[in-house]
C-alpha positions as CSV (number, residue, x, y, z in Angstrom):
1,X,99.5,-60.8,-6.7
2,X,97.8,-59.7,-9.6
3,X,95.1,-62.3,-9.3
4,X,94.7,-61.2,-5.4
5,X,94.0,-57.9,-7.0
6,X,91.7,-58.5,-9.8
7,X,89.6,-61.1,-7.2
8,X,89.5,-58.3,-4.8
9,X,88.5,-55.9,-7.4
10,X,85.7,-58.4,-9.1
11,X,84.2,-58.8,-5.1
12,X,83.9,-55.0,-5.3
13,X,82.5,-54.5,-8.6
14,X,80.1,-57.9,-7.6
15,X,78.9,-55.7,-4.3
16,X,78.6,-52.5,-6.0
17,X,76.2,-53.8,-8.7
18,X,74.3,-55.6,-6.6
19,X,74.1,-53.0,-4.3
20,X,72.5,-51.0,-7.1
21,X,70.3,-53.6,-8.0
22,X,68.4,-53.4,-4.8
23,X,68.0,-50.0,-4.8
24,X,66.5,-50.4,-8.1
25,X,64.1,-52.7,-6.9
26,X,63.1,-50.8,-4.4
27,X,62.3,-47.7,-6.6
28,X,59.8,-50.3,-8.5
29,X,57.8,-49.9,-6.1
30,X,55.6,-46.8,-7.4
31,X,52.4,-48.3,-9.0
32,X,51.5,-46.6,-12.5
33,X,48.3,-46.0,-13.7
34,X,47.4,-49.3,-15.2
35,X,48.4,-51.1,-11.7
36,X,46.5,-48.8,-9.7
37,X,43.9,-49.6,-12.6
38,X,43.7,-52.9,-12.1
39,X,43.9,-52.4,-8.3
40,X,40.3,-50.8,-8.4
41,X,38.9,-53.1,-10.7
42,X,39.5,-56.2,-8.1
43,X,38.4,-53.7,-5.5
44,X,35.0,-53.4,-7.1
45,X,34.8,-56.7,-8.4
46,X,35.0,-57.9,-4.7
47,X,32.8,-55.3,-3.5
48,X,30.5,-56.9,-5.7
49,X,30.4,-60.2,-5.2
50,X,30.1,-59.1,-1.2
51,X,26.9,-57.5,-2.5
52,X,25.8,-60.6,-4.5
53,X,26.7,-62.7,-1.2
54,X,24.1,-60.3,0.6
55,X,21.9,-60.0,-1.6
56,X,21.4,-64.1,-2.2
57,X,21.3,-64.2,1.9
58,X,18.8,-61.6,1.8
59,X,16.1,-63.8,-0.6
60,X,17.2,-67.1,1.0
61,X,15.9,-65.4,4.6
62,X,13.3,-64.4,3.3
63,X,12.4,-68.2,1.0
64,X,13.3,-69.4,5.0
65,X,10.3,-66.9,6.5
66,X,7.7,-67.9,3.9
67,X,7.5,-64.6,2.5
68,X,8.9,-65.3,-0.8
């Protein structure tokens, strides 16, 4: 009986904490400053390169044309 008990017991402590563990994970999901951080550095790092991209289409249309 006593082993009924404790294994019953052990299933609810085993629930409760992980339970708690997933609401702990969820309250990770705040950024702090140095993920925000590096969230706008790859923001302008792609912006960027999208400008690069243009700006290398930009000259080859104009190599195409003759005008360069």
């Amino acid at each position: 009986m006593r082993k009924l008990i404790n294994s019953k017991l052990s299933n609810i402590f085993f629930a409760l904490l992980l339970a708690l563990s997933v609401g702990v994970l969820a309250g990770c999901e705040d950024q702090g400053p140095a993920e925000e951080a590096g969230e706008n550095i790859d923001e302008a790092m792609e912006e960027a390169g999208d400008e690069m991209e243009d700006a290398a289409d930009e000259v080859e249309d104009e190599v195409d044309n003759g005008n360069g």
